[in-house]
C-alpha positions as CSV (number, residue, x, y, z in Angstrom):
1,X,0.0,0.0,0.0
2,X,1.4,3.6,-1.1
3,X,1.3,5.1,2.3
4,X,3.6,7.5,3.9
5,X,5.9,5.6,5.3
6,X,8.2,6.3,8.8
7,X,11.6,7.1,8.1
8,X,13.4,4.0,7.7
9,X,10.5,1.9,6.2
10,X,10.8,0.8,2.6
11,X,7.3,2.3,0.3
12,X,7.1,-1.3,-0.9
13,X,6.6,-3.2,2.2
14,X,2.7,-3.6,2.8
15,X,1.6,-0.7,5.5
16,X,2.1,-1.4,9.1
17,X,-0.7,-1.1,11.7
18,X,-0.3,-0.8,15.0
19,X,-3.5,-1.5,17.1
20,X,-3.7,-0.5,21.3
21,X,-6.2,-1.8,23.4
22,X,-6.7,-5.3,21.3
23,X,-9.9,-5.9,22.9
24,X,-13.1,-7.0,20.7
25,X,-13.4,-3.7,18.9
26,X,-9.5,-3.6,18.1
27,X,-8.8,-7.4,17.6
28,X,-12.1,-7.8,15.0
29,X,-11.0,-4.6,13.1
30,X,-6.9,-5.2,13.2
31,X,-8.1,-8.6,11.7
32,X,-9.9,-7.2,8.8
33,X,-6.6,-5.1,7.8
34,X,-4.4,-8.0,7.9
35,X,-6.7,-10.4,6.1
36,X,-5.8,-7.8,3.2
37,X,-2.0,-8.0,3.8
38,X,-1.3,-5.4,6.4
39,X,1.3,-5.7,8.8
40,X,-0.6,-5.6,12.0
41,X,0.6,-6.1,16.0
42,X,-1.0,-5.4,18.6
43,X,-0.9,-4.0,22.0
44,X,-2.7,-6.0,24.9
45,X,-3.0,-5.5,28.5
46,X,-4.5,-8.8,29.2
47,X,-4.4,-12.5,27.4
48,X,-1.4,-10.9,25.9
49,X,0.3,-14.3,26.2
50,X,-3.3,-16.3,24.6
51,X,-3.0,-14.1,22.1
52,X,0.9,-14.5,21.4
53,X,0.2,-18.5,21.2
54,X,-3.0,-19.1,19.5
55,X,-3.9,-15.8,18.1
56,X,-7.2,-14.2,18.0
57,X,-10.2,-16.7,17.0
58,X,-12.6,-14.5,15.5
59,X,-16.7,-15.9,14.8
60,X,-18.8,-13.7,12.3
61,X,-22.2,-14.3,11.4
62,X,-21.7,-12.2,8.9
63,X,-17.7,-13.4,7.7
64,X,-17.4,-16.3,8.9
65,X,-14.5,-17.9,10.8
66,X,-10.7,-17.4,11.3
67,X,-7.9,-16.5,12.9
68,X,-6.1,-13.6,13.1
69,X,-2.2,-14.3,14.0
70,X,-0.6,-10.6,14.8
71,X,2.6,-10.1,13.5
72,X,3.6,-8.6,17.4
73,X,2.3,-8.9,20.3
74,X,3.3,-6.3,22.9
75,X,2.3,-5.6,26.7
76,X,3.5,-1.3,26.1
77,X,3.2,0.6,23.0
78,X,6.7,0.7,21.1
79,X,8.1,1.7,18.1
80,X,10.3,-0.9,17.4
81,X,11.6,-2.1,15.0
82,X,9.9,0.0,12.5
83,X,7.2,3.0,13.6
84,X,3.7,2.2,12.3
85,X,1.9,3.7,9.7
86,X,-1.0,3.9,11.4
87,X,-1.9,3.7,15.1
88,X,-5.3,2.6,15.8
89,X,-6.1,3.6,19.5
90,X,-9.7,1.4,20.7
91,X,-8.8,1.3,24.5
92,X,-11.5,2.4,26.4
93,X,-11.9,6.3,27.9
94,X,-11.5,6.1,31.4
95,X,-11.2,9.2,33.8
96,X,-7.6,9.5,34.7
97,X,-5.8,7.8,32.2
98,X,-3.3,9.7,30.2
99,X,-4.1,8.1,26.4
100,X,-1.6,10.5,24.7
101,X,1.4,9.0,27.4
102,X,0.5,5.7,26.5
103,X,0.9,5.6,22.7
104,X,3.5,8.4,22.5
105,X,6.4,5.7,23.0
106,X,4.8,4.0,19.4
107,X,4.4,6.8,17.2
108,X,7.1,7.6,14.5
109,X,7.3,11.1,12.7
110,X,4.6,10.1,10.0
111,X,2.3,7.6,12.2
112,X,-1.4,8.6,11.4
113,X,-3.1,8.4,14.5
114,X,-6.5,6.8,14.1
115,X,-8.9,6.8,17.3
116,X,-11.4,4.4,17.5
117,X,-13.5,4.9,20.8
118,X,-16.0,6.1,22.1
119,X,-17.3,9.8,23.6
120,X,-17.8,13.2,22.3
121,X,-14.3,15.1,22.3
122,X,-11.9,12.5,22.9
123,X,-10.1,13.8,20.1
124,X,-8.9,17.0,21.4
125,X,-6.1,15.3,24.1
126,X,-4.6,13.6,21.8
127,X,-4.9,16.4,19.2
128,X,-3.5,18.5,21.6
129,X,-0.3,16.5,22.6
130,X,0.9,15.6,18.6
131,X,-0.1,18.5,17.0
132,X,2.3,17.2,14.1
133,X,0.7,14.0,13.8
134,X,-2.2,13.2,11.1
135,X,-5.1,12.3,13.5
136,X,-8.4,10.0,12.0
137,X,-11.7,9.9,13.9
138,X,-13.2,6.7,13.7
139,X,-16.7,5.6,14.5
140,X,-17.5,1.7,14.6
141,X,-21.4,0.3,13.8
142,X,-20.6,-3.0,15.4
143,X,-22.0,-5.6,17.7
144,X,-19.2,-7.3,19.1
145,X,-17.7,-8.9,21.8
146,X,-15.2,-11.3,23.9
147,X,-16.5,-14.3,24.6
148,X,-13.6,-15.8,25.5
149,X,-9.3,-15.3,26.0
150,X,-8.5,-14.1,23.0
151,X,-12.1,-15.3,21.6
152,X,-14.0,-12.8,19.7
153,X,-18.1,-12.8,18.3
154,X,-19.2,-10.5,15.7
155,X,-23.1,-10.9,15.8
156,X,-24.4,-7.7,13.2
157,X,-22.9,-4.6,11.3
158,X,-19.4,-3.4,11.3
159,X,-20.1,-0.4,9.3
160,X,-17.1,2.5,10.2
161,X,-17.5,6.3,9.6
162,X,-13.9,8.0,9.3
163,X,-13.0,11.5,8.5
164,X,-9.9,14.2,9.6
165,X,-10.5,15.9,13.0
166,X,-10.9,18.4,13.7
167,X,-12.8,18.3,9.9
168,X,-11.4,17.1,6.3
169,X,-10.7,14.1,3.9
170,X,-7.1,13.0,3.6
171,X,-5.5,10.7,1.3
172,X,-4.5,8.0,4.3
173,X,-8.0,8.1,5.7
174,X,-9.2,7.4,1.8
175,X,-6.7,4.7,1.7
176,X,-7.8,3.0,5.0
177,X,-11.1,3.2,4.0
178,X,-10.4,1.5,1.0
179,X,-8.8,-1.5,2.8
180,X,-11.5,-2.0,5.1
181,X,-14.4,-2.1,2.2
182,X,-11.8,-5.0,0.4
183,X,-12.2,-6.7,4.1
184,X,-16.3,-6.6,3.4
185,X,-16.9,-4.0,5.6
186,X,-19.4,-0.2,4.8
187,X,-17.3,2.9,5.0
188,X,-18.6,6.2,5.2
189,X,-15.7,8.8,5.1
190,X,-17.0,12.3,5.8
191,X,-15.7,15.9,6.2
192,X,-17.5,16.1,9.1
193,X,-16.7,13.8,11.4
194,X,-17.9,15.6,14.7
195,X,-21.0,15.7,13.6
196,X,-21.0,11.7,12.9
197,X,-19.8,11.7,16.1
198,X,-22.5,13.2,17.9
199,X,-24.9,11.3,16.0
200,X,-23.6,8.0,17.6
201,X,-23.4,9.4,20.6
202,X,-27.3,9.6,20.7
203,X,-27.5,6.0,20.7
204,X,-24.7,5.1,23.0
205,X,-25.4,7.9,25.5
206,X,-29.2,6.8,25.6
207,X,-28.4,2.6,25.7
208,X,-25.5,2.0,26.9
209,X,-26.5,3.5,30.8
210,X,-30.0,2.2,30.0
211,X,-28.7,-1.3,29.9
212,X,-27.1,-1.6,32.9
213,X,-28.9,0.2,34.8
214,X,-32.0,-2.0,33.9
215,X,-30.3,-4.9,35.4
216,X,-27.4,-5.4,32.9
217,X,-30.0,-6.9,30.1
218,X,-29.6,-6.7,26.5
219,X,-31.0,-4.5,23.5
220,X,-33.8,-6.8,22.3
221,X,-35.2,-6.8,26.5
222,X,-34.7,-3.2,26.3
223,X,-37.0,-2.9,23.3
224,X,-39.6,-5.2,24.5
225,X,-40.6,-2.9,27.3
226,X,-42.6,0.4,25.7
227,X,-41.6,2.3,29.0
228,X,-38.4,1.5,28.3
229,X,-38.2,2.5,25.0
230,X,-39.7,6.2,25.8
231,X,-37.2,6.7,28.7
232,X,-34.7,5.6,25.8
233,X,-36.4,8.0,23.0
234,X,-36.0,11.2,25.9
235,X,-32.6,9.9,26.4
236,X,-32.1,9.8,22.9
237,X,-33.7,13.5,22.0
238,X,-31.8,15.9,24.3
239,X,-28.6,14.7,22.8
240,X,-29.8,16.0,19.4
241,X,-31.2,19.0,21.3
242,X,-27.1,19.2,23.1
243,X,-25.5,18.8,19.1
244,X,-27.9,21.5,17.9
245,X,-27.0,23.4,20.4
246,X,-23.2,22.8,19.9
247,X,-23.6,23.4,16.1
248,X,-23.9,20.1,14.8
249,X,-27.8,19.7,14.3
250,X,-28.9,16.0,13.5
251,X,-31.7,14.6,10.9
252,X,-35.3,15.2,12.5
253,X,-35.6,11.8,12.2
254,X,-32.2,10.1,13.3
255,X,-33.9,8.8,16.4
256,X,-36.6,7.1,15.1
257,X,-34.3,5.3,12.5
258,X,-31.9,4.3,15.3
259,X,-34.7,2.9,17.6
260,X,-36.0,1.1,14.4
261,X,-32.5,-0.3,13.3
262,X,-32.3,-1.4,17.1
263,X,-35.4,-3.4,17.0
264,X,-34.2,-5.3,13.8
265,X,-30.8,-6.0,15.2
266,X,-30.2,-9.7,17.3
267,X,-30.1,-9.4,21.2
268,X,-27.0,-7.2,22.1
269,X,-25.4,-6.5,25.3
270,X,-23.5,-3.2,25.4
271,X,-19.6,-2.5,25.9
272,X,-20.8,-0.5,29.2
273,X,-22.7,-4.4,30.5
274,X,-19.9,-6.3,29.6
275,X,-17.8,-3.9,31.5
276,X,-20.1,-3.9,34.5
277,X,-20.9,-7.6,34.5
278,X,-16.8,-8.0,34.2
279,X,-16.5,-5.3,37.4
280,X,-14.6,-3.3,35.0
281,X,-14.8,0.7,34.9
282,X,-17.7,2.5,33.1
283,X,-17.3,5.0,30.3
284,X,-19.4,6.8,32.3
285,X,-17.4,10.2,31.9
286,X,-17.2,9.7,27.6
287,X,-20.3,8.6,27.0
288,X,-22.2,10.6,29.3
289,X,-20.2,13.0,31.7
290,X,-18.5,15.7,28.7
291,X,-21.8,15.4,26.7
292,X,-23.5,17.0,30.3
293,X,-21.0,19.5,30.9
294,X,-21.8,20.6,27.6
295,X,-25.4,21.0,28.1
296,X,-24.3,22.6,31.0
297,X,-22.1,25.0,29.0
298,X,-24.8,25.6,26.1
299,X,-28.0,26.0,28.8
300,X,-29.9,22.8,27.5
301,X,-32.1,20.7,29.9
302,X,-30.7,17.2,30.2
303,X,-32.7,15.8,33.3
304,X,-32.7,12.2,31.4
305,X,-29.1,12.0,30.7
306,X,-28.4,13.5,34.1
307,X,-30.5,10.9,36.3
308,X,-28.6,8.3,34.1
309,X,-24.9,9.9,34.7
310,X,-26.2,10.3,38.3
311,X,-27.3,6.7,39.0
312,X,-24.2,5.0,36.7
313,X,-21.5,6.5,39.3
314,X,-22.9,4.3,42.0
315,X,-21.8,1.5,39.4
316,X,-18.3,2.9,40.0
317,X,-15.7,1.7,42.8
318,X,-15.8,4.0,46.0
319,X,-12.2,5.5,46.9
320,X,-10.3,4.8,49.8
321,X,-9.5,7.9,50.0
């Protein structure tokens, strides 16, 4: 692939990825880019070992079966020998942890960074700390998950949205998209990719607290309940009221298509479940706590998304302190 290469790295060789945080999200996609010949290791906290001996054993319903065999696997971000081309960042935003220390050690004068999580502005820290570096916001329409070590399920979609932040279309997001669509999978690149981001914030920031807080159940029990599903549709219509508000107003109809699309889609249990049926931290200050602050900010009436933020922190550990 005719990328822009660290210094050092021959144009020829096949572009090398980089993914940290090779959870679900980072193992499925890192496999799709090196089912089409990129160079891809991996960084994993956990099951770094499982991974290093067996790979990843990925099941799609909608790909089929395989296994993805990283070319590294690492335990700490690193450069060596050769800097990726692109670092794709899909750890999960947690209050107090320094994301820009953590993959600074990996990144080589020309690494694109590429961040794959969720939350409205994650962006700007890492914009903030390599102004030099080519940065890619990422959006993932995906139900997956770990169902194992090292054991991954894709039930439904997949479809990415990608575009420059803070705005723009570059030739190495182009490129990346390109890969991915070879790899079977929708790509949407867009100009605007804040806006895209808000728009999947309304479903995350209206069922991802929604599901654990009703017990840690999945979509399809969440839909089943018409209470449910109006708590959900308020949830879901002040965070188009909060984007308006920021300057990124959303399609009158983008919550009825996404309530809709949920109905059709199988039984899903959110990232935030999985974390809180693992006792792992929430999201809580991505998905919900920056999009509040910003109501906040902008004078919008969130009581919803404020009884949710207020009710997930008993979900978090109590300090010590």
């Amino acid at each position: 692939m005719d990328v822009d290469r660290a210094e050092g790295a021959p144009r020829s060789d096949p572009a090398r990825v980089l993914v940290v945080g090779a959870g679900a999200v980072g193992g499925f996609y890192g496999s799709l880019l090196a089912r089409q010949g990129m160079r891809v290791a991996v960084v994993c906290r956990s099951e770094a070992e499982t991974v290093a001996r067996q790979g990843f054993r990925i099941h799609s319903d909608a790909l089929g079966d395989w296994v993805f065999q990283p070319e590294q696997v690492l335990q700490t971000p690193s450069s060596e020998p050769i800097a990726p081309d692109y670092l794709l960042l899909t750890t999960k935003v947690l209050a107090g942890e320094d994301r820009a220390a953590l993959i600074r050690p990996a990144l080589g004068p020309r690494t694109v960074i590429v961040v794959l999580e969720n939350g409205i502005g994650v962006e700007a820290p890492l914009a903030s700390a390599f102004p030099d570096h080519e940065l890619i916001s990422a959006l993932a329409f995906v139900c997956v998950s770990r169902t194992g070590p090292a054991e991954i399920h894709h039930q439904a979609y997949g479809a990415l949205t990608l575009g420059c932040y803070p705005h723009g279309i570059s030739p190495a997001a182009e490129r990346l998209a390109a890969v991915f669509r070879k790899a079977g999978i929708a790509v949407e690149v867009t100009a605007d990719i804040v806006t895209a981001r808000w728009r999947k914030a309304v479903w995350n920031a209206a069922f991802n607290p929604a599901s654990v807080l009703g017990g840690c159940v999945d979509t399809a029990r969440l839909m089943a309940n018409p209470q449910t599903v109006q708590l959900i549709r308020r949830a879901m219509a002040e965070v188009c009221a909060v984007a308006a508000a920021a300057g990124h107003p959303l399609p009158p109809q983008t919550v009825d298509a996404m309530l809709e699309s949920t109905a059709r889609m199988p039984p899903y249990r959110t990232s935030m479940t999985l974390d809180a049926l693992q006792g792992r931290p929430l999201e809580r200050q991505a998905i919900l706590g920056a999009m509040i602050e910003q109501a906040q900010a902008l004078g919008v009436a969130v009581p919803t998304l404020e009884t949710f933020d207020a009710l997930l922190r008993l979900h978090e550990p109590v300090s010590s302190d």
